[in-house]
C-alpha positions in Angstrom: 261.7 -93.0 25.8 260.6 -92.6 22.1 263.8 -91.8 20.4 264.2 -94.0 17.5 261.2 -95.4 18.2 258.3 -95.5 15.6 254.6 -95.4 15.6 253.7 -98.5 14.9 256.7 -99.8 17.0 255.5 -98.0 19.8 251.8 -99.3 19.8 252.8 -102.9 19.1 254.8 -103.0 22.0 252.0 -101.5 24.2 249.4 -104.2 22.8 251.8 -106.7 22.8 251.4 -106.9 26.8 247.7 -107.1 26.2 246.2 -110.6 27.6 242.9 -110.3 26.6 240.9 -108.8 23.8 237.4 -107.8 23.1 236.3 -107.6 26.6 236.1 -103.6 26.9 233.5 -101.4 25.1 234.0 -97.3 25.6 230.3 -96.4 27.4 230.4 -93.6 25.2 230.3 -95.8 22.1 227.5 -97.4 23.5 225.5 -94.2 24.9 225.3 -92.8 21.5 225.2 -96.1 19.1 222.9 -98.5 20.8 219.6 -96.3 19.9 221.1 -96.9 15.9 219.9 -98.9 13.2 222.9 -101.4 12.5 224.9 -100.1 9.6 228.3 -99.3 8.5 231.2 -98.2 11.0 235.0 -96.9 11.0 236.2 -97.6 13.9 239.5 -95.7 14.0 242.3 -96.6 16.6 240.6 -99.8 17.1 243.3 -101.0 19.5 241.9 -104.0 21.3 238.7 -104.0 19.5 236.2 -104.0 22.7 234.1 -101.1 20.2 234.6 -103.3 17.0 233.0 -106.5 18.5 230.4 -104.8 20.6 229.3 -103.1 17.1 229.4 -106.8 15.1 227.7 -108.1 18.2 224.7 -106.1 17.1 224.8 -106.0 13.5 226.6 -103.2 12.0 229.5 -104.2 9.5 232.4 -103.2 11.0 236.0 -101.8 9.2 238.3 -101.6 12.3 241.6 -100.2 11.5 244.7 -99.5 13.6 248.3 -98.5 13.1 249.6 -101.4 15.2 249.6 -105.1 13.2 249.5 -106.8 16.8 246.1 -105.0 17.3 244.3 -105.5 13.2 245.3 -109.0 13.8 244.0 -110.0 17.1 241.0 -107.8 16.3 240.3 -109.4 13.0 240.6 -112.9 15.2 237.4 -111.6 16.9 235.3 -112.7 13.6 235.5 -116.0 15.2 233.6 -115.0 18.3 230.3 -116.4 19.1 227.2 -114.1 19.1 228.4 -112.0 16.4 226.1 -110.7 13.8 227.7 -108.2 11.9 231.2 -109.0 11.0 234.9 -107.2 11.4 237.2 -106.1 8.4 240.4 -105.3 10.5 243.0 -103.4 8.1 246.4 -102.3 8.9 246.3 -98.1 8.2 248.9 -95.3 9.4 246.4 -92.4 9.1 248.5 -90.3 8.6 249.5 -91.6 5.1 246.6 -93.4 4.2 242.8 -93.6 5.0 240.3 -96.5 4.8 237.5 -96.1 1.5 233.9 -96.1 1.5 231.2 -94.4 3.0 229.7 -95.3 6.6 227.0 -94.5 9.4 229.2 -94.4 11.8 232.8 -93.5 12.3 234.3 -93.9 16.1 237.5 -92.5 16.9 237.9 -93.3 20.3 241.2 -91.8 22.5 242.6 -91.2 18.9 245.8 -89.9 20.8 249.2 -90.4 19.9 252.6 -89.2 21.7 253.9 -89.0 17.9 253.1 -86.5 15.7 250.2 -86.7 13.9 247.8 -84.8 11.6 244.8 -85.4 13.4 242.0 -83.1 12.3 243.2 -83.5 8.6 242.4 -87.5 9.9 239.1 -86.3 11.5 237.9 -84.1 8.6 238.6 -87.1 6.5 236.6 -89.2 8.5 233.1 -86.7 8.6 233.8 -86.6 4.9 233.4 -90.3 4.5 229.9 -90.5 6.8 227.1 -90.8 4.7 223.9 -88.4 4.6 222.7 -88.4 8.4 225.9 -90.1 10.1 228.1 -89.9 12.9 231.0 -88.5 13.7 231.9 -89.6 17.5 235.0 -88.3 18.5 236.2 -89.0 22.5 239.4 -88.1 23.7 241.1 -88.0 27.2 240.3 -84.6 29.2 242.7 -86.3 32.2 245.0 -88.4 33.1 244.1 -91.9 34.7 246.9 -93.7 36.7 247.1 -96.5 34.0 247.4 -93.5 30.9 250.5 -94.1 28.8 250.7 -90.3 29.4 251.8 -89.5 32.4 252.9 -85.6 31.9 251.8 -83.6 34.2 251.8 -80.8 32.1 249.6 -82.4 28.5 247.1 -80.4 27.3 243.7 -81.3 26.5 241.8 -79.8 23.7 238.3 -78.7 24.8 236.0 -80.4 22.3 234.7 -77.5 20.8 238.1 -76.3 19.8 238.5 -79.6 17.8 235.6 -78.6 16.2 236.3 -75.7 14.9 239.8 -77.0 13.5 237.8 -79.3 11.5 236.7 -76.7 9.2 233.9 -78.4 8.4 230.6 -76.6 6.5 228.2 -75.4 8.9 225.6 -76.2 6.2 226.6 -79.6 5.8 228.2 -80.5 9.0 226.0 -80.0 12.7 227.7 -80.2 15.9 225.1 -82.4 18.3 227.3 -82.5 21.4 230.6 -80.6 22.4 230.7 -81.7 26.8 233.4 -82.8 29.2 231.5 -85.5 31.4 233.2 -87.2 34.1 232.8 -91.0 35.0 234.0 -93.7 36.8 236.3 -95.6 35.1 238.0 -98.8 36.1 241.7 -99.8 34.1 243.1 -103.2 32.8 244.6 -103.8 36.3 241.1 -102.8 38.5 242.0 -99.9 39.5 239.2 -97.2 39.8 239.6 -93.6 39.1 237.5 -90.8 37.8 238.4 -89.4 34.3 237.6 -86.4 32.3 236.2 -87.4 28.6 236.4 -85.2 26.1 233.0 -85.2 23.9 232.5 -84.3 20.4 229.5 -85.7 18.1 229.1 -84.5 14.6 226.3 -85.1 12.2 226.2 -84.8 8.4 223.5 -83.3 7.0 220.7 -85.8 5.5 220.8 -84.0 1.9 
């Protein structure tokens, strides 16, 4: 299915079939952002940008990257949306080559999961590295597959959380792990259909010094 297919390929064709935009936000974004102070976030994968606007909706300044240039430029549309307050800078990145600058409160990497390979805790170490004194790292991933997954094999693995952590290699004195958990929800997909779904938690804080 993915021979001579690339990356960005591969995720423009998925969001390509997308009707709508904006409309989802991941409850876990908005379990551990909503009691923050508006500020400046990464969110990285932003795919159909329900995170991104849900951030700009309350205030924080938003840099929403993706690998796909269907998704950065449907996101970046959502600047026009009414009842924003913060804004969206949607930018075109392949992490694995190059990373977005500057510093932020909060960096998201949401279902940051790719069937291709890719250096993903080099990306992730990047990304606590770039949180200022006293941010966020909030990293979900997939602990199961949903009927509507692009990964249907039976077989994937799922990384616990606190494994991820430690291939971060980040410094204990600088770097505190606030939450490593598997919680299970009810989720419903793009079609409606219901089904309950492992996430995969991980929330990092730097250090305030």
């Amino acid at each position: 299915m993915l021979a001579g297919m690339t990356a960005e390929t591969f995720w423009d064709n998925l969001y390509d079939e997308r009707e709508t935009w904006g409309d989802r936000v991941n409850p876990l974004l908005v379990e551990t952002a909503e009691p923050l102070p508006a500020g400046a976030a990464l969110d990285l994968g932003c795919g159909a940008g329900g995170d991104s606007l849900w951030l700009a909706q309350r205030g924080w300044q938003v840099t929403a990257v993706d690998i796909s240039g269907t998704a950065v430029e449907k996101v970046g549309a959502l600047e026009l949306v009414d009842g924003r307050q913060g804004s969206i800078t949607a930018v075109r990145h392949d992490l694995s080559r190059t990373f977005p600058p500057g510093t932020f409160d909060l960096v998201s990497a949401q279902y940051l999961q790719t069937p291709f390979d890719f250096p993903r805790s080099a990306v992730l170490r990047k990304a606590a590295r770039a949180l200022r004194p006293g941010g966020l790292l909030l990293v979900v991933d997939h602990g199961s597959i949903a009927p509507w997954s692009w990964n249907q094999d039976p077989d994937a693995h799922f990384t616990p959380p606190s494994e991820i952590a430690a291939e971060l290699e980040l410094d204990p004195e600088q770097y505190a792990v606030l939450r490593a958990d598997s919680p299970q929800r009810e989720a419903v997909g793009p079609s409606g259909v219901t089904a309950t779904v492992t996430d995969n938690v991980l929330l990092i804080q730097r250090s305030g010094r």
